[in-house]
C-alpha positions as CSV (number, residue, x, y, z in Angstrom):
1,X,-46.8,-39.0,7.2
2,X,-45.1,-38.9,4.0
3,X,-45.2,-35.1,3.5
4,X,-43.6,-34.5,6.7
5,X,-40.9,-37.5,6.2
6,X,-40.5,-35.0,2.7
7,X,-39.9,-32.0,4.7
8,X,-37.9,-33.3,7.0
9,X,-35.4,-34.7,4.0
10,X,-35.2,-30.8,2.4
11,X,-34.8,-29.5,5.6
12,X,-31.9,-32.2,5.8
13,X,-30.5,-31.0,2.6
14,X,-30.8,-27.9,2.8
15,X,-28.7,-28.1,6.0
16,X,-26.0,-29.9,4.6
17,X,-25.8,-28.1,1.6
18,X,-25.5,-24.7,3.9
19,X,-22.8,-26.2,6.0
20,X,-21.0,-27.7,2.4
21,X,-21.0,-24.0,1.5
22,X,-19.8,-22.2,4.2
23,X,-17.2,-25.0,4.8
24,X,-16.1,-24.2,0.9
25,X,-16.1,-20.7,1.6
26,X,-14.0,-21.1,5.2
27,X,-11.1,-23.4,3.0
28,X,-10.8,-20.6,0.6
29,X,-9.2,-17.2,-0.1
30,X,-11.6,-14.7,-0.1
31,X,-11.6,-11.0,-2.4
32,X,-9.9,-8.7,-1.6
33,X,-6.7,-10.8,-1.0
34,X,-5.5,-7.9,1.0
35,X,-7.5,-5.5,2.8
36,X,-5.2,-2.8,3.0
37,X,-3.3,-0.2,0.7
38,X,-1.2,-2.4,-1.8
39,X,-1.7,-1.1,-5.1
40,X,0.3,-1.1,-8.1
41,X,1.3,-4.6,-7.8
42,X,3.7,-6.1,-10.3
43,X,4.2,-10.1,-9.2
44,X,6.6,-12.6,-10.7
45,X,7.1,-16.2,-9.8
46,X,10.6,-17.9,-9.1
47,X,10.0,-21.4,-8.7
48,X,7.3,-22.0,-6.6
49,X,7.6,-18.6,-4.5
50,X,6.0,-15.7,-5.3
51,X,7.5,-12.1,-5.2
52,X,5.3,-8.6,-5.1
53,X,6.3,-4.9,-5.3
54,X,4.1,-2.1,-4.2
55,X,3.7,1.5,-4.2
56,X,4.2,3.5,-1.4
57,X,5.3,6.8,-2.6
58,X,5.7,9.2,0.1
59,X,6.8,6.9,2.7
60,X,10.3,5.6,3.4
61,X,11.7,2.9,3.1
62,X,10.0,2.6,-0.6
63,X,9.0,0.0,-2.7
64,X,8.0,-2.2,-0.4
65,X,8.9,-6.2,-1.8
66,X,6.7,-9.1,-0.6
67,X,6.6,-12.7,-0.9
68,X,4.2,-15.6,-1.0
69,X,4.3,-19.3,-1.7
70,X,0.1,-19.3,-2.1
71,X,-0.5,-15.9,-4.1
72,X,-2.5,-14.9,-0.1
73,X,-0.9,-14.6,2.6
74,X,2.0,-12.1,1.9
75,X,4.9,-11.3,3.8
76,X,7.2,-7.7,3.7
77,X,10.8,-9.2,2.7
78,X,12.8,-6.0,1.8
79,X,12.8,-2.2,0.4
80,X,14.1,-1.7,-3.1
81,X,15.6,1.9,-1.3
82,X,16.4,3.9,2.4
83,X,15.3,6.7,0.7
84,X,15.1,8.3,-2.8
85,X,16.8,11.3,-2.9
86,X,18.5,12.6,0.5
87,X,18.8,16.4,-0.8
88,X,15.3,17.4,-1.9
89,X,13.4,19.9,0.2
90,X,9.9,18.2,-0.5
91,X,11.0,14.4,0.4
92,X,12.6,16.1,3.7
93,X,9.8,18.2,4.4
94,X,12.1,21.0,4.4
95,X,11.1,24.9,4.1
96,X,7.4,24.0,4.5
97,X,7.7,21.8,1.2
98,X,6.2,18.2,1.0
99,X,6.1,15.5,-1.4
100,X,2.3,13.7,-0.5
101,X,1.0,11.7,-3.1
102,X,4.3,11.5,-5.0
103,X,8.0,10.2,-4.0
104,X,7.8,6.9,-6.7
105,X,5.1,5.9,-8.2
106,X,3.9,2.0,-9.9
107,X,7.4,-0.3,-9.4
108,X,7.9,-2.8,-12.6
109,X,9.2,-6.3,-10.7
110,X,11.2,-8.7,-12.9
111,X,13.9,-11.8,-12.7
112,X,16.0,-12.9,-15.7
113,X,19.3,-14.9,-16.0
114,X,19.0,-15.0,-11.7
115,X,19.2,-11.2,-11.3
116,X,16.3,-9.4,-10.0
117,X,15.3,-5.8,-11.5
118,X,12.7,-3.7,-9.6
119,X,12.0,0.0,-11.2
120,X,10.2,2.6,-10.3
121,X,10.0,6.4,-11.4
122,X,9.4,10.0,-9.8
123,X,7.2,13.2,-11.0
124,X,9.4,14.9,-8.0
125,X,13.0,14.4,-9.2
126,X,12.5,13.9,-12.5
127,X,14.3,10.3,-13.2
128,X,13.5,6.8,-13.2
129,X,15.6,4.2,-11.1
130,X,16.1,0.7,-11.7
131,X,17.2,-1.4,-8.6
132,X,18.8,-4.9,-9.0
133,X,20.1,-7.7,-6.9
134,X,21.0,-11.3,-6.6
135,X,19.7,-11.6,-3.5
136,X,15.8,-10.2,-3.2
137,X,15.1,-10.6,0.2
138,X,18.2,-9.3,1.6
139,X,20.1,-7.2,-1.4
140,X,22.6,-5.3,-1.5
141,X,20.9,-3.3,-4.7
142,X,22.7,-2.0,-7.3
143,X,20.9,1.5,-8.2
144,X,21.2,2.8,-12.0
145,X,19.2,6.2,-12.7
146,X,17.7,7.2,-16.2
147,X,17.3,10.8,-16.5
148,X,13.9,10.9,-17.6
149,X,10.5,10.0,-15.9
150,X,8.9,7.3,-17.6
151,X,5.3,7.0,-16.7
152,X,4.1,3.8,-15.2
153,X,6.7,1.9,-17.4
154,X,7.0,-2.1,-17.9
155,X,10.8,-3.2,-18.0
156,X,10.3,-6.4,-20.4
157,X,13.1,-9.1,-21.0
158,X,12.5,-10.6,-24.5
159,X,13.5,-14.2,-25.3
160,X,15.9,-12.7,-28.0
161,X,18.3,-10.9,-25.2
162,X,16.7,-7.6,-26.0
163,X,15.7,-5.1,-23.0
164,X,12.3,-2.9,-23.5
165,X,10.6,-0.3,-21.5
166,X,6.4,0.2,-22.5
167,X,5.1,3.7,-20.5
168,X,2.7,6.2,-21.3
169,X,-0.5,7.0,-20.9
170,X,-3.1,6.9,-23.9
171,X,-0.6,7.0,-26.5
172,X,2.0,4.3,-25.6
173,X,5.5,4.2,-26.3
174,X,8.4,2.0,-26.4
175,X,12.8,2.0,-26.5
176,X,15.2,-0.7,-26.4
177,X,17.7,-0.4,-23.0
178,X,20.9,-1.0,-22.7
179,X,21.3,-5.2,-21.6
180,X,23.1,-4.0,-18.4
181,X,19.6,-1.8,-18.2
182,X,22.1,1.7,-17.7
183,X,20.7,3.4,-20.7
184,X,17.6,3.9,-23.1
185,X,18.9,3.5,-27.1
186,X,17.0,6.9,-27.8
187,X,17.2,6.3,-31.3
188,X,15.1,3.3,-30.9
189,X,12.1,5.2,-29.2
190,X,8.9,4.9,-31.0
191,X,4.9,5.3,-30.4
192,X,3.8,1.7,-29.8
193,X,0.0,1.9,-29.5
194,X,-1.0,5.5,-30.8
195,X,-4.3,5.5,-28.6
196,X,-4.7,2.7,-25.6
197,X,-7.7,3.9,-24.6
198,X,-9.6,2.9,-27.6
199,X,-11.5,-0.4,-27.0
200,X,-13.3,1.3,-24.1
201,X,-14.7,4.0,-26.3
202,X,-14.3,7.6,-26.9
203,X,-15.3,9.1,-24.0
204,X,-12.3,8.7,-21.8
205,X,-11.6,10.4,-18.0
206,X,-9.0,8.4,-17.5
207,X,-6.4,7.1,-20.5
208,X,-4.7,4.0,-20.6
209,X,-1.8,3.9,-18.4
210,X,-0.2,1.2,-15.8
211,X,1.3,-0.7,-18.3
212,X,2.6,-4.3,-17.8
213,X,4.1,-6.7,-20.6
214,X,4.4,-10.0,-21.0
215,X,5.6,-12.7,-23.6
216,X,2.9,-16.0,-22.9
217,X,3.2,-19.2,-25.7
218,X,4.7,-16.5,-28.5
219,X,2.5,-13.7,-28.0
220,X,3.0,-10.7,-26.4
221,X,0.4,-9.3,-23.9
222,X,-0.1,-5.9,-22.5
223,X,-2.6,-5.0,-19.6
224,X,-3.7,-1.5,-19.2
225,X,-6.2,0.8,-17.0
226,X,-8.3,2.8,-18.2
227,X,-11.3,4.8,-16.6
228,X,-14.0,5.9,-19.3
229,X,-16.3,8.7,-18.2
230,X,-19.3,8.3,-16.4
231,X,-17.9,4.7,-16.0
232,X,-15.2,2.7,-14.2
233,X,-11.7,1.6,-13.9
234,X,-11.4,-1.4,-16.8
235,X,-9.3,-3.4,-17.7
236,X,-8.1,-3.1,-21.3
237,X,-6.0,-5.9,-23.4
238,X,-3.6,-6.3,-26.2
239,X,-2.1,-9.1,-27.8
240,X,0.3,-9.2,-30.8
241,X,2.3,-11.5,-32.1
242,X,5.7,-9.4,-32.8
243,X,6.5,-6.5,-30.2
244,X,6.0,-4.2,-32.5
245,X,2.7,-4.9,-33.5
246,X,0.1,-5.0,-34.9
247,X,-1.5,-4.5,-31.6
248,X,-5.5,-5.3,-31.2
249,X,-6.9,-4.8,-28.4
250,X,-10.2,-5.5,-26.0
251,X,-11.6,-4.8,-22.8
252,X,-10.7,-7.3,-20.4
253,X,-12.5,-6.6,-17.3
254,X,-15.1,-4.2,-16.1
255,X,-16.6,-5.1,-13.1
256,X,-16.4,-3.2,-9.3
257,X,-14.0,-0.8,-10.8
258,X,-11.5,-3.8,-10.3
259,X,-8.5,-2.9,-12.1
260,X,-4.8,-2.6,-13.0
261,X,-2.2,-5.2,-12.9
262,X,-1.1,-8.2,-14.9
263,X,-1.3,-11.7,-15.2
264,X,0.7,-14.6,-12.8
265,X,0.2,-19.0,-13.1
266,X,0.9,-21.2,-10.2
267,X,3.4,-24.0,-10.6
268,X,0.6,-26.3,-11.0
269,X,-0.8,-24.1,-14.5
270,X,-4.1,-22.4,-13.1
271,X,-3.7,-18.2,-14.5
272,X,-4.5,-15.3,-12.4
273,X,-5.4,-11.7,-13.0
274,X,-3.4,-9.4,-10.0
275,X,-5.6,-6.1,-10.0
276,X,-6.6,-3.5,-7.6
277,X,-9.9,-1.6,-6.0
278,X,-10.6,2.0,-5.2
279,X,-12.3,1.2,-2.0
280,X,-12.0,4.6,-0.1
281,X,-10.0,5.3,3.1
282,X,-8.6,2.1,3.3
283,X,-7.0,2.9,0.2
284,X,-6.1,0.8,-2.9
285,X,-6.4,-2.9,-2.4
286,X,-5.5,-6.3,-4.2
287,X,-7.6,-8.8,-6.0
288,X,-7.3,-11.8,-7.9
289,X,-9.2,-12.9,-10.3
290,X,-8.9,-16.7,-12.1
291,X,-8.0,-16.6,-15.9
292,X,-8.9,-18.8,-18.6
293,X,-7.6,-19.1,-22.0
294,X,-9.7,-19.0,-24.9
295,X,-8.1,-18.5,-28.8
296,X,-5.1,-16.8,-27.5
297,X,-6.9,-14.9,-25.2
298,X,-7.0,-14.4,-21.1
299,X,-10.8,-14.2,-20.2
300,X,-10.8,-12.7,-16.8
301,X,-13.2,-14.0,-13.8
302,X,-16.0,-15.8,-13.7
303,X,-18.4,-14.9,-15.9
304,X,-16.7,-11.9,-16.5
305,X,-17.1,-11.0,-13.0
306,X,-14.5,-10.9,-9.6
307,X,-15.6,-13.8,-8.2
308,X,-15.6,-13.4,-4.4
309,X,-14.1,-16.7,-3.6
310,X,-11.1,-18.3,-5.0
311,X,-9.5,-21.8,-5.4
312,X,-6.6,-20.9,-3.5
313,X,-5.7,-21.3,0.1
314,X,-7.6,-19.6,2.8
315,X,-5.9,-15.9,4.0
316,X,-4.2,-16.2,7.6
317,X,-4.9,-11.8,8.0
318,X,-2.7,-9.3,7.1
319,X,-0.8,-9.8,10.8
320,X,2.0,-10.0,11.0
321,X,3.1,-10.2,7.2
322,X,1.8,-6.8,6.6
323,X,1.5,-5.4,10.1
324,X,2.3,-6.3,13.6
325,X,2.6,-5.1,17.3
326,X,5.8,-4.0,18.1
327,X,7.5,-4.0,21.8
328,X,10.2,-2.1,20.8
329,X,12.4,-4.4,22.8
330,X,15.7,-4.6,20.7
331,X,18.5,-7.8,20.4
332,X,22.0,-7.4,19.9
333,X,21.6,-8.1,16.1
334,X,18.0,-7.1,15.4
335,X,17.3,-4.2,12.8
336,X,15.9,-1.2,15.1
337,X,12.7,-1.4,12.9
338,X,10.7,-4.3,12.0
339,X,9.8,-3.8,7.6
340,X,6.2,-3.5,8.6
341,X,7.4,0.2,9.6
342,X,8.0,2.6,7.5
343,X,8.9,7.0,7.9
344,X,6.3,9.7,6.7
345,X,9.0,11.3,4.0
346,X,12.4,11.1,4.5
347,X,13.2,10.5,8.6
348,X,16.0,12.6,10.5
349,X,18.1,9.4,12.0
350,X,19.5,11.5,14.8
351,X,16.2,11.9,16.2
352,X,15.1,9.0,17.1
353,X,16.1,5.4,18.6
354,X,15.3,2.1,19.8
355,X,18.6,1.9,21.8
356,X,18.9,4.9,23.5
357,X,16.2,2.9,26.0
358,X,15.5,-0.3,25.6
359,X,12.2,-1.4,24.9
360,X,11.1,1.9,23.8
361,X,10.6,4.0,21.0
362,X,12.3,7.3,21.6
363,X,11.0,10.7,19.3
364,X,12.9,13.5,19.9
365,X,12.0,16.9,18.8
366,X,15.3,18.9,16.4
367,X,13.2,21.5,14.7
368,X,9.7,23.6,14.6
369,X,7.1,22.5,12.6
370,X,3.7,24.4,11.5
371,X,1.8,21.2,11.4
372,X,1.5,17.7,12.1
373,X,1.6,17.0,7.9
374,X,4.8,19.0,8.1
375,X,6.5,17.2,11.1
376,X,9.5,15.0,10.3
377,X,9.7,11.4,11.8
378,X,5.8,10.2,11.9
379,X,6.7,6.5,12.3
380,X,3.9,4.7,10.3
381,X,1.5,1.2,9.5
382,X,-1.1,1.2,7.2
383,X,-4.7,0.6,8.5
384,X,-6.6,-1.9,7.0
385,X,-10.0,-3.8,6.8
386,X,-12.9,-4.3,7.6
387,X,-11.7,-3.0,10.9
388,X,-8.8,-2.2,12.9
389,X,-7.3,-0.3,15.8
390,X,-4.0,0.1,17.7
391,X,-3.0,1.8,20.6
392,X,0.6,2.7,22.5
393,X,1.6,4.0,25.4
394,X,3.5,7.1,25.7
395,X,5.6,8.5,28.3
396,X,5.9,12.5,28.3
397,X,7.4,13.7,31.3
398,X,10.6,15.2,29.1
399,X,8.0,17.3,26.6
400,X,8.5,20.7,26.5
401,X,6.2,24.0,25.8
402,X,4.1,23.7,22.5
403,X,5.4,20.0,21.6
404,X,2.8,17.7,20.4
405,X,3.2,13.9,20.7
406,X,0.4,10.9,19.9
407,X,-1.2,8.8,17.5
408,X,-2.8,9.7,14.5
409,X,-4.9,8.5,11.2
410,X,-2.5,10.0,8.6
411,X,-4.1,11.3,5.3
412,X,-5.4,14.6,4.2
413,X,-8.1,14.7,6.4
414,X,-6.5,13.3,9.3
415,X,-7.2,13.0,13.1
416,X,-5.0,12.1,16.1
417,X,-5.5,11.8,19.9
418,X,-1.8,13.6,21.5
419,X,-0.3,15.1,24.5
420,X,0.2,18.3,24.2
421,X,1.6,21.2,26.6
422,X,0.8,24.7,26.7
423,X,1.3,27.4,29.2
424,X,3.3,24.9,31.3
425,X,0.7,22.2,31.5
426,X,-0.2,19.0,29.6
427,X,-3.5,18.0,28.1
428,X,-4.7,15.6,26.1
429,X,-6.0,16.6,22.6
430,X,-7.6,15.4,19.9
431,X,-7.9,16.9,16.3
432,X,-9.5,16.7,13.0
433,X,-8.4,18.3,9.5
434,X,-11.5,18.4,7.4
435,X,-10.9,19.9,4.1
436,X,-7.2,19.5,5.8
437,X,-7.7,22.4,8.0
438,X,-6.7,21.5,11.5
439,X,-9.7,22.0,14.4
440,X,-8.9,21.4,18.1
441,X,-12.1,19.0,18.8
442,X,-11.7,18.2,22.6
443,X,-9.1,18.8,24.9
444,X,-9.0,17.2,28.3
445,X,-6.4,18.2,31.0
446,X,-3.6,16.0,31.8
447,X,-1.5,15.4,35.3
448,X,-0.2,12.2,35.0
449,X,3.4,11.5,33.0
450,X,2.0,8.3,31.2
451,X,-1.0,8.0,29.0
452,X,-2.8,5.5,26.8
453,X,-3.8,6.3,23.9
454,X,-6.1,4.1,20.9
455,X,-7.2,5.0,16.8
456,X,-9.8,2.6,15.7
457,X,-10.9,2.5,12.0
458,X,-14.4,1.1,10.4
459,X,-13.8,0.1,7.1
460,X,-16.9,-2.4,6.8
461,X,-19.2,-1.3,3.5
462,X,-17.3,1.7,3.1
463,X,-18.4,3.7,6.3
464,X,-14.9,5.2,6.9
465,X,-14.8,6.5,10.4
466,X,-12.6,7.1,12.5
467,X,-12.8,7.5,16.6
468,X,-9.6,8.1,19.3
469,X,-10.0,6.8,23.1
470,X,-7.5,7.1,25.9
471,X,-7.0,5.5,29.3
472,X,-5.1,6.2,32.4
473,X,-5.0,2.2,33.5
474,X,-5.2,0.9,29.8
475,X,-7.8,-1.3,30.3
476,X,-10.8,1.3,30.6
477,X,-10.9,3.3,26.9
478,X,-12.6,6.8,27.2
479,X,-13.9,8.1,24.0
480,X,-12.8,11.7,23.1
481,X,-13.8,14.2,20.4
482,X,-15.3,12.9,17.3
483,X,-15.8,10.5,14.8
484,X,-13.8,11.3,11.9
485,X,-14.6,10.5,8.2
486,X,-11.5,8.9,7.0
487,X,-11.6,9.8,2.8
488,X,-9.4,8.4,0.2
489,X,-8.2,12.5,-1.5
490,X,-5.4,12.7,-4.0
491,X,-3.0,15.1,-2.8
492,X,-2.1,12.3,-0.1
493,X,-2.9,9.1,-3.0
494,X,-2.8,7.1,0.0
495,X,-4.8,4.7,2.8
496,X,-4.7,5.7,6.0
497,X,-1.9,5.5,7.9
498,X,-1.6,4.8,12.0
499,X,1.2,7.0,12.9
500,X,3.7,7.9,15.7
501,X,4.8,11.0,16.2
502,X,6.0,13.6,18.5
503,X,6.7,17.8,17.4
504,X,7.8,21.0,18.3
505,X,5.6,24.0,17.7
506,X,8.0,26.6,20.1
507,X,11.0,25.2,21.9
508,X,12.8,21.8,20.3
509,X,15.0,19.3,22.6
510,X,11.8,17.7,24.4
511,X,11.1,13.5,23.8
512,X,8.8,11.3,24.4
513,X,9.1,7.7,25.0
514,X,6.7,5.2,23.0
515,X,6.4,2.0,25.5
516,X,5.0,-0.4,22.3
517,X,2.2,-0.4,19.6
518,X,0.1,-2.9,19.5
519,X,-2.4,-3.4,16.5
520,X,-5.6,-5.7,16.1
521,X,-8.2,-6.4,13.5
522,X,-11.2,-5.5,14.9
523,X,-12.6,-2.8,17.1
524,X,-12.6,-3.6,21.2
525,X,-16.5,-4.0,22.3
526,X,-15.3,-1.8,25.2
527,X,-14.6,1.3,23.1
């Protein structure tokens, strides 16, 4: 009897300690933090809330600004800008020009002396613009523009009143600004680190850029990427105890390509490492990784790995802080767009609305466009993980001859599900751009005025794929065309986006009417 009573007590244990651990791992934030395209991040703490800026280059508004009070569960609060530039052919989309991939690129996010600065820089125009405010969440911003692009630059307040600005990429350089933040002091420019790249060998693919600086107990600290060949993204580390050096630096993290950002602390002292993933169509995502101190050091995860649970609070999903559903229903005082929207390039205001009917989204059609990565006003959401989908309804009894109008995966190699008309009559269509070269898949004819339409991503373990459905009653989903592969290319730099749109290919002055979008995370069992 003993032996059994013996089992029966491991059994016993072993229960318990299975249900201890999946009740740890239910209480607690999980990696990645954010399953969606966030990357870039530069995070400060006021008090006890936290503030995020993001890149989201191409789209408009830019730099998107976030906040927290638990480093998880992240709400949109404000833009840092409308758009960039108003009078630039590739941010309009003008004269078959396009600006994928660039607009601004990594955002430096700081607060000194109750003034918040968030900069940010452009390959495009040439110029790096610093936006400030007293008032974060709801501005007004001031805007000051440098005439030169600094590359993934650190704005750094020093305790002495002096302003610097870190960029580069491999050999790192440094200038004093003006205190107002107006101006460089060129004759204070100099080479801070000649080679970055260094403590992760020789054999660099990728040097040492996204820099971020900071001042913690007297020293100064500056975090780095850098991607060695035939290896991953790493984190590399220098310390020094005057700004201007001597620098020494160290790798600080290699592990699951987890990579670029900076450090944060919690009001009650625990340290955190912000970085970001690769992880394919979903784009590039946020981590965190706990930080310990050792002789002046930050040591990075646990073991020197990313830990996949964390001792902070448990994530609530990316809805509706990130994304949401929208009605399109419109108050008196609401803003006609929600911040978890934001415009493919730079929008043309007069052709759209949320007024014009209430409770719907109306695209109107003011030019001719060669392709649906050319079209203006492709109202946008990120996708994100493991899985999602969203679906509308669209009305498109006012389309005219060659006008397309649906809902799309926007990348590169993007897909969508549309109503389109041609030689007088409707169909529905759906398309993939492998190799971004658009291919008719399936086309289905169309008689009704009203049709449902549904994109639904699989992010889970990398798989990718895409699929679009349609319905005539919205509760029964047919499937149509293909799967698509959903990859993570360059010339876009960017997740995949769900997407809104409606264009002319032959005759403009048609419009469609968008009923709502509604957005889930997961994939229907009927689809």
């Amino acid at each position: 009897m003993m032996p059994n009573k013996m089992k029966i007590r491991r059994v016993v244990f072993s229960l318990f300690l299975l249900f201890t651990l999946c009740n740890y791992a239910q209480n607690k934030a999980q990696n990645p933090v954010i399953f969606a395209d966030v990357p870039d991040m530069s995070i400060i703490r006021v008090n006890d809330m936290y503030y995020m800026s993001s890149t989201t280059m191409h789209m408009n508004p830019g730099v998107p600004i976030m906040k927290s009070n638990d480093l998880v569960n992240w709400k949109i609060v404000n833009y840092a800008y409308q758009t960039l530039e108003d009078d630039n052919d590739k941010l309009n989309l003008n004269n078959e020009k396009n600006d994928y991939g660039r607009g601004s690129w990594a955002s430096s996010l700081n607060y000194h002396n109750g003034i918040y600065y968030v900069s940010t820089f452009s390959g495009t125009t040439g110029k790096t613009y610093i936006f400030s405010t007293k008032n974060i969440e709801k501005g007004p911003w001031k805007r000051t523009v440098l005439n030169d692009s600094y590359h993934d630059h650190s704005i750094f307040f020093d305790d002495n009143g002096k302003v610097y600005m870190v960029w580069g990429a491999g050999k790192l350089q440094i200038v004093e600004l003006q205190s107002d933040l107006s101006a460089v002091k060129e004759e204070t420019k100099k080479v801070l680190i000649e080679n970055a790249s260094a403590p992760a060998g020789n054999n660099i693919m990728l040097q040492s850029e996204g820099s971020q600086l900071f001042k913690i107990k007297g020293k100064y600290y500056l975090f780095n990427i850098v991607w060695p060949k035939d290896g991953m993204r790493t984190v590399i580390i220098h310390r020094a105890d005057s700004i201007s050096g001597p620098w020494e630096g160290k790798v600080g993290l290699q592990d699951l390509g987890v990579a670029q950002g900076g450090l944060i602390d919690t009001p009650d002292g625990k340290w955190f490492s912000y970085l970001f993933k690769d992880a394919g169509g979903v784009g590039r995502i946020p981590y965190l990784v706990p930080v310990e101190w050792k002789e002046g050091w930050p040591i990075l995860g646990k073991n020197n790995k990313v830990p996949e649970y964390l001792d902070l609070p448990e994530s609530k999903g990316l809805i509706p802080g990130i994304v949401n559903s929208d009605d399109f229903t419109r108050k008196k005082n609401d803003p006609d767009l929600p911040l978890i929207w934001q415009w493919n390039h730079n929008p043309d205001n007069a052709l759209w609305s949320v007024r014009e009917r209430n409770g719907y989204l109306r695209l109107k059609t003011g030019r001719k466009d060669s392709s649906f990565v050319q079209a203006k006003n492709t109202l946008t959401q990120r996708t994100f993980g493991p899985e999602c989908s969203a679906s509308t309804l669209v009305e498109v009894s006012k389309m005219k001859e060659g006008d397309f109008a649906g809902l799309s995966l926007l990348q590169k190699e993007y897909g969508f599900i549309a109503v389109k008309v041609e030689n007088g009559a409707k169909k529905i269509v759906m398309l993939d751009a492998v190799k971004g070269n658009p291919r008719e898949v399936e086309s289905i004819p169309l008689i009704h005025d009203k049709i449902y339409l549904k994109a639904a991503c699989d992010f889970k373990d990398k798989a990718d794929t895409g699929r679009f459905f349609y319905s005539l009653d919205g509760e029964k989903w047919i499937s149509i065309g293909n799967a698509i592969k959903l990859p993570y290319t360059i010339p876009h730099f960017m997740g995949y986006r769900f997407g809104l749109f409606n264009y002319a290919t032959k005759n403009i002055g048609g419009y469609v009417d968008f009923d709502y979008f509604h957005i889930e995370d997961q994939i229907s069992k009927n689809n």
